[in-house]
C-alpha positions in Angstrom: -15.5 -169.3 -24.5 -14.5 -169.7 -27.8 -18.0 -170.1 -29.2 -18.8 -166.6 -27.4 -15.9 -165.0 -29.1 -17.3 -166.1 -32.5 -20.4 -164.9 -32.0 -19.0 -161.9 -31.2 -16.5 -161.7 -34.2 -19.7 -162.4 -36.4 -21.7 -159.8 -34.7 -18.7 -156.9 -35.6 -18.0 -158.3 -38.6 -21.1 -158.3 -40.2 -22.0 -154.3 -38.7 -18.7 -153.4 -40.6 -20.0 -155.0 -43.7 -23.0 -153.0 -43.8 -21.4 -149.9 -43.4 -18.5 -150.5 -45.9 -20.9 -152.4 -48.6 -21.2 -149.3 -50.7 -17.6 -149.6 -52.0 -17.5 -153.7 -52.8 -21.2 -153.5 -53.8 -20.0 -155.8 -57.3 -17.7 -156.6 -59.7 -16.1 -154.5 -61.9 -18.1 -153.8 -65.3 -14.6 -155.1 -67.6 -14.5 -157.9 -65.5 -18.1 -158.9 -66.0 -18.6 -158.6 -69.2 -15.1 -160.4 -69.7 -16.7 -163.6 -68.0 -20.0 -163.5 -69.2 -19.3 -162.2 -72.9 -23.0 -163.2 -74.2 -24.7 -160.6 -71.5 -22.5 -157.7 -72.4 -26.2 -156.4 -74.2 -28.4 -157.4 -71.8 -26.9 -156.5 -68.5 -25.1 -153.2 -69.8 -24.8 -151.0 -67.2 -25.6 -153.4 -64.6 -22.3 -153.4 -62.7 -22.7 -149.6 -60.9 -24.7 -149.4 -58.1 -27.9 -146.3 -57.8 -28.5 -145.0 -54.6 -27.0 -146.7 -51.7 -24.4 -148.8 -53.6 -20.3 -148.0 -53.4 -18.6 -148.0 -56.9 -15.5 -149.0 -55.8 -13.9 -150.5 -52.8 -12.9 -148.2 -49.9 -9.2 -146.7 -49.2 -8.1 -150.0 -47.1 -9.9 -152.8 -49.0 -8.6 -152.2 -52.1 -5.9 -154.6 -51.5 -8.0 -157.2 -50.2 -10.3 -157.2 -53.3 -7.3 -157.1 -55.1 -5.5 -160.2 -54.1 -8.7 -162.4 -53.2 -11.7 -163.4 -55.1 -11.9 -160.3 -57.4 -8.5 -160.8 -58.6 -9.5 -163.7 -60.3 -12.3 -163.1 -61.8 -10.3 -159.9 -63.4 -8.0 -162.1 -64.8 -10.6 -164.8 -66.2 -12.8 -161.7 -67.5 -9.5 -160.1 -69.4 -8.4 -163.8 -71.1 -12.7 -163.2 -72.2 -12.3 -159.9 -73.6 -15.5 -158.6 -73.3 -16.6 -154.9 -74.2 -16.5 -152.7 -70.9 -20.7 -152.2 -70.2 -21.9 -149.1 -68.5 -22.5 -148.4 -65.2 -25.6 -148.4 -63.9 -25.9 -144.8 -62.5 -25.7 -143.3 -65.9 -28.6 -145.7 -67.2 -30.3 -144.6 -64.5 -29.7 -141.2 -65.7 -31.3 -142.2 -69.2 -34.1 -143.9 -67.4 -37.0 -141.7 -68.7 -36.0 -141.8 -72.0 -35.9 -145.8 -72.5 -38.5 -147.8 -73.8 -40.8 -149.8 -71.8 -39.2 -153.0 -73.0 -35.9 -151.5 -72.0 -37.5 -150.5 -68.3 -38.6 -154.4 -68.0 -34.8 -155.6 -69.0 -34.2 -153.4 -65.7 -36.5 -155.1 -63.1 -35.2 -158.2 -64.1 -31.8 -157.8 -63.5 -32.6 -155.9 -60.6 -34.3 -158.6 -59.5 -30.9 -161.0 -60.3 -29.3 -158.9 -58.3 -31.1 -158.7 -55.0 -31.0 -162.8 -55.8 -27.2 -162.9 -56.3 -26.5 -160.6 -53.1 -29.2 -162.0 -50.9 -27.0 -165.6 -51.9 -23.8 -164.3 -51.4 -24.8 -162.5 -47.7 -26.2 -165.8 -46.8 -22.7 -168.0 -48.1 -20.6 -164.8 -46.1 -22.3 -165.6 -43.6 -22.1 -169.5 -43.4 -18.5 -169.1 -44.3 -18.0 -166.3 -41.4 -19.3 -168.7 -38.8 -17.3 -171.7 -39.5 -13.9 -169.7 -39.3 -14.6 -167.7 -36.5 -14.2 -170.8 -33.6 -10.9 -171.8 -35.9 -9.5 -168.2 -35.5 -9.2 -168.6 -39.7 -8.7 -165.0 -40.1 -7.9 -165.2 -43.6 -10.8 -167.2 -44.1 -13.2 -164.4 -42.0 -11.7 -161.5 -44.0 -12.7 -163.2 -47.3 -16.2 -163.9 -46.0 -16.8 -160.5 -44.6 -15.5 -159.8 -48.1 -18.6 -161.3 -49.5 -20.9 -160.3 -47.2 -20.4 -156.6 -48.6 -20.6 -157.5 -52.0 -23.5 -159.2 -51.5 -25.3 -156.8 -49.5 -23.9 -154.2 -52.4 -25.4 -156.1 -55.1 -28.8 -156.4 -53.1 -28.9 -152.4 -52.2 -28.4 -152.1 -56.1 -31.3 -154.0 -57.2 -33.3 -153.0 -54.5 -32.7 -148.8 -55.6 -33.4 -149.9 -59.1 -36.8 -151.3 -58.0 -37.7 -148.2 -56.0 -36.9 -145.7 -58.5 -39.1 -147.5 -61.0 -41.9 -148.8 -58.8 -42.7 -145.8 -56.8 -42.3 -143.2 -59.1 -38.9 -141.4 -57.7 -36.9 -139.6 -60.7 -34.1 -142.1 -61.5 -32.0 -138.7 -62.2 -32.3 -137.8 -58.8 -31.2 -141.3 -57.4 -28.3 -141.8 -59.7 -27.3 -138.1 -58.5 -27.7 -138.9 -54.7 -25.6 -141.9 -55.3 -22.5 -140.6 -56.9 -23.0 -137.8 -54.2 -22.7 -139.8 -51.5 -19.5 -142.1 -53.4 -18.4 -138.6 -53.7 -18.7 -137.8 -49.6 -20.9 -134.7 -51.2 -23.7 -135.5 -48.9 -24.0 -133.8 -45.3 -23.8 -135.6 -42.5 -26.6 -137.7 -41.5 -28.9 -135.6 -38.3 -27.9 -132.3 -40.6 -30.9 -132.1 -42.8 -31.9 -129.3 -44.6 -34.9 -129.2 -42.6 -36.1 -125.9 -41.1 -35.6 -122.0 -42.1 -32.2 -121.2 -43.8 -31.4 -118.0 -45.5 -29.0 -117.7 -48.3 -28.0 -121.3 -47.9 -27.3 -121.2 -44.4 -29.1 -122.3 -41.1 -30.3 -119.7 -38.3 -27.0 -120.3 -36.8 -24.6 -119.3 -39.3 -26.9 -116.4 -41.0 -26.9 -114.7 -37.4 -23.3 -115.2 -37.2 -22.8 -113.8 -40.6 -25.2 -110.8 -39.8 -23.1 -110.2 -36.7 -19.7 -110.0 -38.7 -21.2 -107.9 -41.2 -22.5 -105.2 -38.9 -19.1 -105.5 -36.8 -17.3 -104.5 -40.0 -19.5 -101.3 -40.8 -19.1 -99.9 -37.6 -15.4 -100.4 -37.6 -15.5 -98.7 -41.1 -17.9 -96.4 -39.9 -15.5 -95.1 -37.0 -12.8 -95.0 -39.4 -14.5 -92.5 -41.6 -15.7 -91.1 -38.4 -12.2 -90.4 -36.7 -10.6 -89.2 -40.0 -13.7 -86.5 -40.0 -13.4 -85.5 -36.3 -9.4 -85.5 -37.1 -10.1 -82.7 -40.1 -11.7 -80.6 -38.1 -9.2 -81.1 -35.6 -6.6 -79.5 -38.3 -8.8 -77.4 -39.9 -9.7 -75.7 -36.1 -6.0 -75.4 -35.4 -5.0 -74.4 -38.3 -7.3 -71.7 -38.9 -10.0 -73.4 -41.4 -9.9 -72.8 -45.0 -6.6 -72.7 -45.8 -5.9 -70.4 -49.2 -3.7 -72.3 -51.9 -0.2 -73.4 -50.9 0.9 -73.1 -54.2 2.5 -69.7 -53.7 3.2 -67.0 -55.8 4.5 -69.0 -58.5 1.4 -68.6 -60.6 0.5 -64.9 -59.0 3.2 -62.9 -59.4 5.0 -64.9 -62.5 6.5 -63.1 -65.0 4.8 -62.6 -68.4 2.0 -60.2 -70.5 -1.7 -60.6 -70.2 -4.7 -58.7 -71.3 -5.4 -56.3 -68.7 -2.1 -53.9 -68.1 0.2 -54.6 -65.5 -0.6 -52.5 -62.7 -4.5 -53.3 -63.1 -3.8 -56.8 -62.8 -1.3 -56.5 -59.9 -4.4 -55.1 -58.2 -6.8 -57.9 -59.1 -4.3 -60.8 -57.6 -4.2 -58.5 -54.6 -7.7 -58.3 -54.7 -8.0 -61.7 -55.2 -5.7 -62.6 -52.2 -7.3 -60.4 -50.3 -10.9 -60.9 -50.2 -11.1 -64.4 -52.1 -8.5 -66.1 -49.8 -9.2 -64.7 -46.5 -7.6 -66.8 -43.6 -8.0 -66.8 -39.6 -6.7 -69.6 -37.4 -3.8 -69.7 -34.9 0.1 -69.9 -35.8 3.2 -70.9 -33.6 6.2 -68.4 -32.6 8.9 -70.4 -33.7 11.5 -67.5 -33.5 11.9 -63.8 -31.9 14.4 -61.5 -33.2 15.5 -58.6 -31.9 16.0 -56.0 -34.4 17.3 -53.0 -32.5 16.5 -52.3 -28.3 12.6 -51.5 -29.3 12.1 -53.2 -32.1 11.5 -57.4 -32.7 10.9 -59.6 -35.2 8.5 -62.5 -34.9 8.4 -65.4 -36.9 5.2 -67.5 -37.4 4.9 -70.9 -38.6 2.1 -73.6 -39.4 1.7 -75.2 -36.1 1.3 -78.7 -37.7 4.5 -78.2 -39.9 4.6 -77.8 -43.5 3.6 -74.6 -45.2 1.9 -71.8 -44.1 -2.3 -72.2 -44.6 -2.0 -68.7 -46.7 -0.5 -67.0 -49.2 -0.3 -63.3 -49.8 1.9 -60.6 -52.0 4.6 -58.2 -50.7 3.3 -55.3 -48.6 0.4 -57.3 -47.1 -0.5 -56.9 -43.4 -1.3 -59.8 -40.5 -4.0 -58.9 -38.0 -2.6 -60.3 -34.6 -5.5 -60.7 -31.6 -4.1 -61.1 -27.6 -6.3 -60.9 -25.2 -5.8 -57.9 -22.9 -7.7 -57.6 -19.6 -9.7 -60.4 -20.3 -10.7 -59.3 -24.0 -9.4 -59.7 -27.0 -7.8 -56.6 -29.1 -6.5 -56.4 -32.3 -3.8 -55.1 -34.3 -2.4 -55.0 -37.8 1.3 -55.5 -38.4 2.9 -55.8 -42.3 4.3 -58.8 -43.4 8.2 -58.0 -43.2 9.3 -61.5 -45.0 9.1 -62.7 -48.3 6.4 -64.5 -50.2 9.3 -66.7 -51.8 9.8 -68.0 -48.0 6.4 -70.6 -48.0 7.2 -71.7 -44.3 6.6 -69.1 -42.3 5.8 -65.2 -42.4 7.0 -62.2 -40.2 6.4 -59.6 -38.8 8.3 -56.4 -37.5 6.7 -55.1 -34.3 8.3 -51.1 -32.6 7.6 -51.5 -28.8 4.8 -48.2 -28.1 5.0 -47.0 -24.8 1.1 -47.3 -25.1 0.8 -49.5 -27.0 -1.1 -52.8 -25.5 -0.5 -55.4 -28.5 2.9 -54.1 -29.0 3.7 -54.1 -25.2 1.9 -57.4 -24.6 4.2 -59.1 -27.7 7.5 -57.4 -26.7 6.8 -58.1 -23.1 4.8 -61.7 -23.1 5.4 -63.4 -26.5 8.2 -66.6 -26.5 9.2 -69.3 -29.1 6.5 -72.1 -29.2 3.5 -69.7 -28.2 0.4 -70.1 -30.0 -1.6 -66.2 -31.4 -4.5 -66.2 -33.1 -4.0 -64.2 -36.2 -6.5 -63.2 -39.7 -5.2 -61.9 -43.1 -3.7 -61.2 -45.4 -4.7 -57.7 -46.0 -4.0 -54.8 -47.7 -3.0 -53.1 -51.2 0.4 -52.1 -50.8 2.0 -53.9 -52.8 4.3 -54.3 -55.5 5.2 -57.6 -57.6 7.5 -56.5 -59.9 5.2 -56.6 -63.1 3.9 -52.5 -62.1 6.8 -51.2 -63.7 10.6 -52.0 -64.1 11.9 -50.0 -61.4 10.8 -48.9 -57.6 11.7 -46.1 -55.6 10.8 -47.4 -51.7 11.1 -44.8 -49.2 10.2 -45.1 -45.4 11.2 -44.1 -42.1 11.8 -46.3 -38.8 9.8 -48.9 -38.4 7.8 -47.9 -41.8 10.7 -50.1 -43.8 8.2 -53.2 -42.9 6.2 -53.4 -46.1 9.2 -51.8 -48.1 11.7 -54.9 -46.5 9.1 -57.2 -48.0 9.2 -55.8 -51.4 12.5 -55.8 -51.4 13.5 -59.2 -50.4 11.0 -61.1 -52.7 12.8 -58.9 -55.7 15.8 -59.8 -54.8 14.8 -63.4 -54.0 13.2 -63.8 -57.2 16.6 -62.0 -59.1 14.3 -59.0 -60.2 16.5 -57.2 -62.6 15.0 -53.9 -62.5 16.2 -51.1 -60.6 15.3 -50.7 -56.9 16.1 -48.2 -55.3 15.6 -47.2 -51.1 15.3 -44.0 -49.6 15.4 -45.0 -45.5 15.6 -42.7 -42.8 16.1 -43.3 -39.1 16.7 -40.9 -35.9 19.7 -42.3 -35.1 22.5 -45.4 -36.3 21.4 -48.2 -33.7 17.7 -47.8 -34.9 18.7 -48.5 -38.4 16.3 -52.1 -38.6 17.4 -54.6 -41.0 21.1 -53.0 -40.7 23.5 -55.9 -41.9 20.7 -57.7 -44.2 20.6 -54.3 -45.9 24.5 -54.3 -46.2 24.6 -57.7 -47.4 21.6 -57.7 -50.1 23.4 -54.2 -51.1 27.0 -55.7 -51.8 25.3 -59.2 -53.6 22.7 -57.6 -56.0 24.0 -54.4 -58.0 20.6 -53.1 -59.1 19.5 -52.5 -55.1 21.0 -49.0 -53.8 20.2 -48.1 -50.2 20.6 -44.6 -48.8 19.9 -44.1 -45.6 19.9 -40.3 -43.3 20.3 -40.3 -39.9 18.1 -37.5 -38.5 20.3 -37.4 -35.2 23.6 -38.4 -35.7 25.3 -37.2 -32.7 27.2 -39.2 -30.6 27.9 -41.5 -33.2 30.8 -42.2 -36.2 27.8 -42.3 -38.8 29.6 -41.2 -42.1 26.4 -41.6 -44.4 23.8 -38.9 -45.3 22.5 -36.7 -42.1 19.0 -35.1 -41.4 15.5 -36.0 -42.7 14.3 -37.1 -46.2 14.7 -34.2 -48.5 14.1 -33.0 -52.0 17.6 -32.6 -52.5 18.1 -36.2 -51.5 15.9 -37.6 -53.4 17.5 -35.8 -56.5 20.8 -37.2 -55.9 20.0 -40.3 -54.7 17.2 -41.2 -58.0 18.1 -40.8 -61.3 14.4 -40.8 -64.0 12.8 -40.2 -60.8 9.6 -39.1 -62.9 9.2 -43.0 -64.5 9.5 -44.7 -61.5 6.8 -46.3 -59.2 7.0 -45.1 -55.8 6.1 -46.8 -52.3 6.0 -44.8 -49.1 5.4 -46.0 -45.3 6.3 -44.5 -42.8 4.0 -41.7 -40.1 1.3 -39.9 -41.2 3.5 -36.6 -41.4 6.4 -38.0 -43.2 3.9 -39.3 -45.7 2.6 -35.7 -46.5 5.8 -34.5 -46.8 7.5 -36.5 -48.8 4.0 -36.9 -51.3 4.4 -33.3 -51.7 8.2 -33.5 -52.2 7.7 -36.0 -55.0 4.5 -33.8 -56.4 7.1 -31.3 -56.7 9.6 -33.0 -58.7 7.1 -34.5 -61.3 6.4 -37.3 -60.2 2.4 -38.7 -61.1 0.1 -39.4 -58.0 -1.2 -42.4 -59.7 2.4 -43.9 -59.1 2.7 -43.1 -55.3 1.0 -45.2 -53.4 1.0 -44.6 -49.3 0.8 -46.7 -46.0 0.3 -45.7 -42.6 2.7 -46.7 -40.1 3.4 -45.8 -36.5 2.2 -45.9 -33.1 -0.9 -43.9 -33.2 -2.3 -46.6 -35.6 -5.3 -49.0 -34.5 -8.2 -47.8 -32.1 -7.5 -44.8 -30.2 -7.5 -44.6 -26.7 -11.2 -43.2 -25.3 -9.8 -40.0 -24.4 -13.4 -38.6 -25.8 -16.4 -39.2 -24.6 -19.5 -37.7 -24.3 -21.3 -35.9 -21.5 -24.1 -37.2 -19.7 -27.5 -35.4 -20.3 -27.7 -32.9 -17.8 -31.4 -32.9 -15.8 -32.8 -29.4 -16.8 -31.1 -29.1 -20.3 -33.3 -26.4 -22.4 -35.5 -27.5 -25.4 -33.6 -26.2 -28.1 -30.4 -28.5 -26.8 -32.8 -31.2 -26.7 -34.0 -30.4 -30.2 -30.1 -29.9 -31.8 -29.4 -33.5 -30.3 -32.6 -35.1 -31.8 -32.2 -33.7 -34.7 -28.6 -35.2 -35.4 -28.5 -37.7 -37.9 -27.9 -41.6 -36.5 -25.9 -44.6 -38.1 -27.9 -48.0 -37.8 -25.4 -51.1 -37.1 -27.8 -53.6 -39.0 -26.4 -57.0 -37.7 -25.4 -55.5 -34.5 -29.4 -54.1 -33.6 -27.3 -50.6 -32.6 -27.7 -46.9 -33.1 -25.3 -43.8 -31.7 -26.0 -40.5 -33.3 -23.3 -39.5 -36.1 -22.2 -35.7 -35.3 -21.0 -34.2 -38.9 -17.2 -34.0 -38.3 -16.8 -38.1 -36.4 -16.7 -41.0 -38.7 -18.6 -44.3 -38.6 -15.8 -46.1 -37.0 -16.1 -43.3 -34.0 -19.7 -43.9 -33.4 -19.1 -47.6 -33.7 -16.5 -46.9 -31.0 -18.8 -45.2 -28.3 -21.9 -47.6 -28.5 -19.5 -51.1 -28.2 -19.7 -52.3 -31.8 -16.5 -53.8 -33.1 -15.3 -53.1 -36.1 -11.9 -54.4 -37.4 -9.1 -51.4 -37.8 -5.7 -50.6 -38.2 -4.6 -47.7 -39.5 -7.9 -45.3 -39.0 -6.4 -43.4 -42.1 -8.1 -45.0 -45.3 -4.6 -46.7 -46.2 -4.6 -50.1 -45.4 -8.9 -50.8 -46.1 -9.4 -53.2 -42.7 -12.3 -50.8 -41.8 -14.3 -51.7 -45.0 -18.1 -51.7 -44.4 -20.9 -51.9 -46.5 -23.6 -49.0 -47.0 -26.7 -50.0 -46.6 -28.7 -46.9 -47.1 -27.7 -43.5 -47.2 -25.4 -41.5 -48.3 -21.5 -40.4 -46.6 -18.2 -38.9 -47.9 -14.8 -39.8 -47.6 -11.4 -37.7 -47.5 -9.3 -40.8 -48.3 -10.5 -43.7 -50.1 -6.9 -45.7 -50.7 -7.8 -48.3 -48.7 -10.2 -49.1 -51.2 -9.8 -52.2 -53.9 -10.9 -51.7 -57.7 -14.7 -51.7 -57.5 -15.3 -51.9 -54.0 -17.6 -48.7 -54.3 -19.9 -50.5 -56.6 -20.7 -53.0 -54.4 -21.3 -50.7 -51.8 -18.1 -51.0 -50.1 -16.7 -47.7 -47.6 -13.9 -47.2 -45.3 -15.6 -47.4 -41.8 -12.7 -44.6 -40.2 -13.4 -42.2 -43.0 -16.6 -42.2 -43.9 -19.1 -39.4 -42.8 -22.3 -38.1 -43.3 -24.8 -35.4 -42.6 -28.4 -37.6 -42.7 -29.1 -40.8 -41.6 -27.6 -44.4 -42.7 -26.9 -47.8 -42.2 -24.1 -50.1 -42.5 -23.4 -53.8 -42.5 -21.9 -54.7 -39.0 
């Protein structure tokens, strides 16, 4: 029994030693040459194993090394003093650069060496099977001991031989060996055999590849979300958005080259066709003014500030679908420019009215319109002149309540003055804001004339908007700019009131407001051909002249006393409208060929006729044209 555990003892022992020879492969250089002080030239360099050969003893036998045979030899070899040789990978390293004779000193102690190990594997050995029946395991630990220093010494020589005898670069043997005492080689079954890209097996390049094209398409759904979220807000908001940056840089105060008035109309211009915005707003709030009268207040339905901006006296078109189609109307901007968060507008409930009905009747807080603008020329900054004389009439204060508060807003400190007349007390809009702006800002004086005051304890002025009023009421009236809204009538009147007191009609400027604005009802229409109408009828007919709708592929024959925007009307084609008396310029078309005339062209910007430009509800003609719609 015991013999069978010996052999078995040997057996292990002897596999450990050849896979732990590497690191006890010799003696330490110092203590070599310490010992043997008359080889320190010839064998320089022998003591560090090539290829296959440990430089040092492995974590674990360090101690045993230590305290066993290789402790004394390190204390003989230091009583010797010897000069520390080299070790043998870096001659190996010089190897093509020594002389033959230097390549022969080599093979010999290469040869010595395999000698020396093969002797002290065979003593291990010897020494390894006489302890192991005597359970000596002192004695077996020193023999396995030098069994790997042996077998070190023997793998030593042996690479030495190899790398000179068959030719392999000693570089690349003294490399492979201090990889491997390194642990710098790969494990061994991982060659580097087959195809590898970049340095990495099929394996890992097709993971790699898979990663990479995961992370694209995580970056390309990013990129692709925050697109389809754009146009998301863009869609909701009403697309292009003009600059947010207000008025600030529009309206501010100061002198530039072209005079004031000219370049109030170019921002307005510029607002107007430059920065023109359609898209949907929320109701956040619905006042009611006086019993037919409401404010509504619009807001960016994603928060923040509005997606436009325009100038006092501007307009909102408003679309709500009625029977199943969309119509449009135009309502001025009542608020202030200052006020970046939302805009209003002041709506008078017309008995006929379908927009006005449908937002007096239908329109809450939170619901969504669809609205377009800003539009219009009416306006006044404050850099025309240094005082304003406003005058309007019911509903009419609109435009003249949005001049008015951005004045005061911005602490305008030229005279304003407003001229405001209502049929009676309760439809006085804007009634305590009036009182109050009037009481905090000394240049604004409101008069206001009741045209019915009966029934009532109304102490103010009484009757319509008079000559004599305006006398009283307006000192310099003759330097002043003057603003008037209100219904067609009270418009003539009072522009022949003021051309009667002096005052330019360069400095009036008009707006139509009231309920016969926007496209009348079809009261009108034509006959049908009657069968046996005569020749000459036939003749008179054919022999009108016809508008052309170029982008519409439409014709209807233009009698000499209707206007474009009447024919447009009775064949079907749309064309955008409010006031349908050249004030407020939503009807602008272009002339394409011919020739038509206009009675009022103030709806018209600064060189607008140049380019072509007419007012669709005044212009006329007695041949042939064709317009842009």
């Amino acid at each position: 029994m015991k013999a069978h555990v010996a052999r078995v003892l040997l057996l292990s022992c002897g596999l450990i030693g050849t896979q732990w020879v590497s690191a006890y492969a010799q003696v330490s250089p110092e203590e070599h040459a310490r010992h043997h002080p008359g080889q320190a030239g010839q064998g320089r360099g022998m003591a560090g194993p090539p290829e296959g050969v440990g430089g040092g003893p492995p974590e674990g036998a360090g101690g045993m090394m230590g305290g066993g045979m290789m402790g004394g030899m390190g204390d003989m070899m230091e009583e010797m003093g010897a000069p520390k040789p080299k070790e043998m990978y870096p001659q190996l390293m010089d190897l093509p650069d020594l002389p033959m004779e230097k390549r022969a000193e080599i093979q010999q102690e290469a040869h010595r060496r395999m000698t020396a190990g093969a002797n002290l594997l065979s003593e291990g050995v010897d020494e390894l099977s006489r302890s192991a029946p005597t359970d000596d395991f002192a004695a077996m630990q020193a023999a396995t001991a030098k069994m790997r220093e042996g077998l070190g010494q023997f793998e030593s020589g042996l690479a030495a031989h190899r790398a000179i005898a068959e030719g392999k670069a000693p570089r690349n043997v003294a490399l492979q060996w201090f990889k491997r005492e390194m642990h710098l080689l790969p494990p061994s079954g991982r060659g580097q055999s087959g195809l590898r890209l970049w340095g990495m097996d099929l394996f890992h390049t097709a993971i790699m590849l898979v990663l990479v094209f995961f992370a694209a398409g995580m970056i390309w759904m990013y990129f692709f979300k925050m697109r389809r979220a754009a146009l998301l807000l863009r869609d909701l908001t009403g697309g292009d958005a003009a600059s947010q940056t207000g008025l600030a840089s529009t309206v501010q105060q100061g002198r530039g080259a072209l005079p004031v008035a000219e370049q109030a109309h170019a921002e307005a211009s510029a607002l107007q066709s430059g920065r023109k915005w359609s898209g949907t707003l929320r109701v956040s709030r619905v006042f009611q003014e006086t019993p037919d009268v409401k404010t509504f207040r619009f807001m960016n339905p994603v928060g923040g500030a509005l997606p436009f901006s325009y100038l006092p006296g501007q307009f909102l078109t408003v679309a709500v679908p009625v029977d199943g189609k969309p119509v449009k109307r135009s309502y001025t901007i009542s608020s202030s420019p200052t006020q970046q968060d939302f805009a209003e507008i002041t709506v008078k409930h017309a008995d006929q009215g379908a927009v006005s009905s449908y937002l007096h009747d239908r329109v809450k807080s939170d619901d969504l319109l669809e609205l377009s603008g800003p539009s219009g020329s009416f306006t006044f900054t404050g850099r025309e002149c240094n005082c304003i004389l406003l005058i309007g009439a019911g509903v009419g204060i609109t435009p003249l309540m949005s001049v008015l508060r951005y004045l005061t807003d911005r602490s305008w400190p030229g005279d304003i003055y407003l001229l405001y007349g209502c049929s009676t007390p309760q439809d006085i809009v804007f009634r305590q804001e009036l009182d109050y702006l009037q009481r905090r800002h000394p240049n604004l004086h409101v008069v206001i004339t009741i045209s019915r005051p009966e029934g009532s304890d109304w102490k103010g002025p009484t009757g319509r908007i008079t000559k004599e009023l305006i006398v009283q009421s307006v000192p310099d009236l003759g330097s002043r700019y003057v603003h008037v809204c209100g219904p067609v009538p009270m418009m003539e009147s009072v522009k022949k009131l003021l051309a009667d007191l002096g005052v330019p009609k360069e400095r009036i400027k008009t707006e139509a407001f009231g309920p016969a604005l926007g496209k009348p009802e079809p009261t009108r229409t034509k006959p049908a051909p009657k069968w046996g109408v005569g020749a000459a009828e036939q003749a008179a007919q054919a022999a009108l002249p016809t508008v052309k709708f170029s982008l519409s592929d439409k014709s209807a024959p233009l009698p000499p006393d209707e206007t474009i925007l009447d024919a447009a009307d009775q064949v079907g084609v749309d064309i955008d409208n409010s006031c349908r008396v050249g004030t407020c310029g939503t009807c602008r078309v272009k002339l394409l060929s011919g020739s038509v005339t206009m009675e009022v062209e103030d709806g018209l910007e600064p060189g607008d006729k140049e380019q072509g430009m007419i007012l669709a509800c005044q212009a006329k003609s007695t041949s042939d044209v064709s317009v842009e719609v």
